[in-house]
C-alpha positions in Angstrom: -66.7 -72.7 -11.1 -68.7 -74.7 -13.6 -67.7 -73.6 -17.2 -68.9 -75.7 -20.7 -65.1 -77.3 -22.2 -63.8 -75.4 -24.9 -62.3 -76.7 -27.8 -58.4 -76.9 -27.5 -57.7 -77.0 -30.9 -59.9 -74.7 -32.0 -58.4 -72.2 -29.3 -54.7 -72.6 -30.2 -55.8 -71.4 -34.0 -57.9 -68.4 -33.3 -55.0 -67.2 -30.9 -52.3 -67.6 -33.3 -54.2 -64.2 -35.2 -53.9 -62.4 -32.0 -50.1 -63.4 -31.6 -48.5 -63.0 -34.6 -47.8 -60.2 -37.5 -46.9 -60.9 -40.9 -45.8 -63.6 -43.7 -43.2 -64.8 -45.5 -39.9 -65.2 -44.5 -40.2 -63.7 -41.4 -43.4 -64.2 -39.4 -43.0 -61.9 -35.9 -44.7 -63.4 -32.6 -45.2 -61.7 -29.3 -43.2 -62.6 -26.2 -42.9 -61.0 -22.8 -39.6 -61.4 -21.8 -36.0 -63.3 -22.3 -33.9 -64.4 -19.5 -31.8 -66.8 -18.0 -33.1 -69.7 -16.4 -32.4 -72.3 -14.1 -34.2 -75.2 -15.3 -32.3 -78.1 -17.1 -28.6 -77.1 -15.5 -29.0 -73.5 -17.2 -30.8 -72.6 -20.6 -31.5 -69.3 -22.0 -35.3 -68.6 -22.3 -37.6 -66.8 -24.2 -41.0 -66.5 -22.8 -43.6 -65.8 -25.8 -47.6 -65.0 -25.1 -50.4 -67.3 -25.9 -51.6 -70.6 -24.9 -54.7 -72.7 -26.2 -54.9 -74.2 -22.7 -56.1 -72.6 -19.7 -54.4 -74.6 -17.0 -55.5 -73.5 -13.6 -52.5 -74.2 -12.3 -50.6 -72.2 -15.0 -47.5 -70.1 -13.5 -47.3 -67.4 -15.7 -48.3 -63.8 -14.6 -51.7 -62.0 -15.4 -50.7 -59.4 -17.9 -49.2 -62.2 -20.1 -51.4 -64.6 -19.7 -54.9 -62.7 -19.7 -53.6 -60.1 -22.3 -51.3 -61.5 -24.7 -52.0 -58.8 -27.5 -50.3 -56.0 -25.0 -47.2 -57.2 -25.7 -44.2 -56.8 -28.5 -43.3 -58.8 -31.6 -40.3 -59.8 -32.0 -38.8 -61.6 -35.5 -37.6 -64.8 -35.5 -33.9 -64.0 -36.1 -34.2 -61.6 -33.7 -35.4 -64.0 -30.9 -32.3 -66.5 -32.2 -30.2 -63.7 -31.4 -31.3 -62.8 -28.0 -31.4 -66.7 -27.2 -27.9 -66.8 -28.7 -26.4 -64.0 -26.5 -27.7 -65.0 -23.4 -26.2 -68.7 -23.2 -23.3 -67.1 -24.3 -22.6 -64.8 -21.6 -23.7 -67.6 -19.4 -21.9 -70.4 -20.7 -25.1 -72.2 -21.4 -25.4 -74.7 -24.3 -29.1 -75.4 -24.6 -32.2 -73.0 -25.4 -35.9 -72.8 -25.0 -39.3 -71.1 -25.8 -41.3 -71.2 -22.8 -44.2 -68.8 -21.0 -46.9 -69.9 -23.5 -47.3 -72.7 -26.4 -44.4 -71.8 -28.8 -46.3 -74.3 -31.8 -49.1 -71.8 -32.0 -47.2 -69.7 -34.0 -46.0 -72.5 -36.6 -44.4 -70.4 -39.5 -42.7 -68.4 -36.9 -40.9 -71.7 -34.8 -39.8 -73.4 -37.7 -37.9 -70.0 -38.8 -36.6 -69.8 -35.4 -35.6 -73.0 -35.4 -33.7 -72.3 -38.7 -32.2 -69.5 -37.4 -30.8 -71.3 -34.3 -29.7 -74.3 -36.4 -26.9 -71.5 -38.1 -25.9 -70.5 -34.5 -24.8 -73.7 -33.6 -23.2 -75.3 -31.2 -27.1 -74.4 -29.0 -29.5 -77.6 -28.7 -32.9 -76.4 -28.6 -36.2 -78.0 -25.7 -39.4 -77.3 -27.5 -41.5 -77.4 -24.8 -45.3 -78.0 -25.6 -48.7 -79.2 -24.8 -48.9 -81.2 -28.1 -52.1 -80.5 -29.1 -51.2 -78.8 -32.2 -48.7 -81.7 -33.5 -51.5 -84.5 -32.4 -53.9 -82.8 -34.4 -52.0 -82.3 -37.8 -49.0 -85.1 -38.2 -47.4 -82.8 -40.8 -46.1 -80.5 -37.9 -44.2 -83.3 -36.4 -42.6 -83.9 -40.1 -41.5 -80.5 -40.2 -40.1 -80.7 -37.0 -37.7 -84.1 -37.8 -35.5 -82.2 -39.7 -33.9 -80.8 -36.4 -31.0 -82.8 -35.3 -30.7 -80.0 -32.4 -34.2 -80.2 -31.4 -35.6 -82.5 -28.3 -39.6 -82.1 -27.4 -41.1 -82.2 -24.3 -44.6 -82.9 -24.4 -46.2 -81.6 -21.1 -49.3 -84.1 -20.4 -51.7 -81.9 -18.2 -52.5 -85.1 -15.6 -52.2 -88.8 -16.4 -56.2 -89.2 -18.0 -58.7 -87.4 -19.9 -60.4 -87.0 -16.7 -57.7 -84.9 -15.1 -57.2 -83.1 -18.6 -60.6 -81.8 -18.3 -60.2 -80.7 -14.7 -57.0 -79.4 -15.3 -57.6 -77.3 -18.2 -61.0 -77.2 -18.8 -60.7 -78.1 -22.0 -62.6 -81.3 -23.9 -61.0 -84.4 -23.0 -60.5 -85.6 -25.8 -57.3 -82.9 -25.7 -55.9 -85.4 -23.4 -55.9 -88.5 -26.5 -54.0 -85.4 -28.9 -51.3 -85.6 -26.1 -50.9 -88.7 -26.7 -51.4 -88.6 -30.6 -48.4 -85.9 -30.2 -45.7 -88.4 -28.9 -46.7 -90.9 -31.2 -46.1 -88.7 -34.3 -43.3 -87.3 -32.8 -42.1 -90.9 -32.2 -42.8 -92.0 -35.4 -41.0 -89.4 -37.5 -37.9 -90.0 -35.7 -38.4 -86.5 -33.3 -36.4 -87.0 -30.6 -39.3 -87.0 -27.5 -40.2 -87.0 -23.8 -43.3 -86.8 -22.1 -43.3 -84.5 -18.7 -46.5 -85.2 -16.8 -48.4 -82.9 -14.2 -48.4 -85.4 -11.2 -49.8 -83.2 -8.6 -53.5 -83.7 -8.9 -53.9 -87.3 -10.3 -54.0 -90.7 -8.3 -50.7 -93.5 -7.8 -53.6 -95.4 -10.0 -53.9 -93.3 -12.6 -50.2 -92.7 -13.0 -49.8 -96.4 -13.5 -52.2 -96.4 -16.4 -50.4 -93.6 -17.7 -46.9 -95.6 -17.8 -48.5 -98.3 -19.6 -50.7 -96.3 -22.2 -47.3 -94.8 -22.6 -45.7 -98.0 -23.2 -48.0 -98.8 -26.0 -46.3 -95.7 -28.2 -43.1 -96.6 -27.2 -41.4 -98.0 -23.9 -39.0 -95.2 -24.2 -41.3 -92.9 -23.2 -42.4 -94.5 -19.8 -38.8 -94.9 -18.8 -38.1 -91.3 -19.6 -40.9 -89.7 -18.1 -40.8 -86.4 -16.5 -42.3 -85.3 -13.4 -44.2 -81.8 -13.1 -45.3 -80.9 -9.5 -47.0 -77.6 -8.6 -44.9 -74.6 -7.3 -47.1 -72.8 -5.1 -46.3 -69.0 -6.3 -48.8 -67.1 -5.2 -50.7 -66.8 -8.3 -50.8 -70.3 -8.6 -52.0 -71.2 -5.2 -54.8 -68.4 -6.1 -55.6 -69.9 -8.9 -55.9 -73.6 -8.0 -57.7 -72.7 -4.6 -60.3 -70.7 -6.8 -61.0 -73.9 -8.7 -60.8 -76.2 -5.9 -58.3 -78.1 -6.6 -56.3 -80.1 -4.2 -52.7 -81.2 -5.2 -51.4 -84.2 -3.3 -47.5 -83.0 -4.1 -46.8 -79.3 -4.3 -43.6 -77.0 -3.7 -42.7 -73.6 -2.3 -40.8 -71.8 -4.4 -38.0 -71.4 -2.0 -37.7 -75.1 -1.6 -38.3 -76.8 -5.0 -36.4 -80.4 -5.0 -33.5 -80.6 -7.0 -34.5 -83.1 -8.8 -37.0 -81.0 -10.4 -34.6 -78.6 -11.9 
């Protein structure tokens, strides 16, 4: 399947009309669900609509991901509140927007974050593709303010090659990753980079560790491992595409050191 790249960045901004309702104050955005979640020890999760990446590995269900304008808005303090409740009847001290790219919507996360920075003591994982903060170093600015907040950026393979055949987006999406840490890094954001593993070389990786190391040596010492969970959506998608990962998971038998 042979398509022309698209233009990441100019996706993530045309989506961001479909996604959202309103101004001011309180800008709504659309998510699909909230729940309770596994990942990092136990973090309460909301999972919004809307990525300007098409990852053909992406584990997200169809309806949400093909037909993000079906689903509800919800305001920001609204969202802080579910978030809120949920680690509390858990006992979980850490929250998360995941499902989609929460920095489409910008006006929207930063009054979330705002809202979640009154219901402290919650620490909040921005998890991201980056494009959005390597494109515009001002969102990375407004981010610092966040004492709570840690970002991790998810690279999508270790080159611009695997970007492309990953996504298939431009490859120059693959350099705004990058430009992403390095703003984050420079305006004192605390940062990580996570890095899908499962389709790129030992090689490859290695140049990744070092281009790394360049922005900040932090940053290849902290890096995260993402390997493909074959759900059976996903193991649709990637065989339609051909690709081949060298490390994949079921879903009954993900390592725990991926969780």
């Amino acid at each position: 399947m042979n398509l022309p790249p698209y233009d990441p960045v100019e996706r993530h901004l045309l989506l961001e009309r479909l996604i959202t309702r309103g101004a001011g104050d309180e800008v709504e955005r659309k998510y699909w669900r909230f729940r309770a979640d596994r990942w990092y020890g136990g973090i309460a999760t909301g999972d919004c609509v809307g990525c300007g990446l098409a990852c053909r590995f992406c584990w997200v269900n169809d309806k949400a991901l093909h037909n993000p304008g079906a689903f509800g808005s919800f305001k920001p303090c609204d969202v802080a509140s579910r978030l809120r409740s949920i680690a509390s009847s858990r006992g979980y001290r850490q929250a998360r927007v995941s499902g989609g790219e929460p920095t489409i919507a910008r006006a929207h996360l930063l009054q979330l974050l705002d809202h979640l920075e009154s219901l402290q003591p919650l620490s909040f994982i921005l998890e991201t593709n980056g494009i959005l903060i390597g494109h515009d170093r001002r969102y990375a600015r407004e981010l610092s303010r966040f004492r709570f907040l840690s970002v991790r950026v998810s690279l999508k393979g270790c080159n611009a090659s695997d970007f492309e055949r990953l996504t298939g987006a431009s490859p120059n999406g693959f350099s705004l990753q990058l430009q992403a840490l390095k703003n984050l890094v420079e305006e004192g954001v605390n940062c990580h980079a996570a890095v899908m593993r499962s389709f790129s070389s030992s090689e490859s990786f290695e140049e990744l560790l070092g281009r790394l190391s360049e922005i900040d040596p932090s940053l290849a010492g902290n890096i995260e491992m993402e390997e493909v969970i074959m759900y059976p959506r996903v193991a649709a998608r990637i065989e339609r595409f051909g690709l081949r990962p060298v490390i994949s998971h079921r879903p009954d038998e993900i390592p725990t050191r991926l969780i």
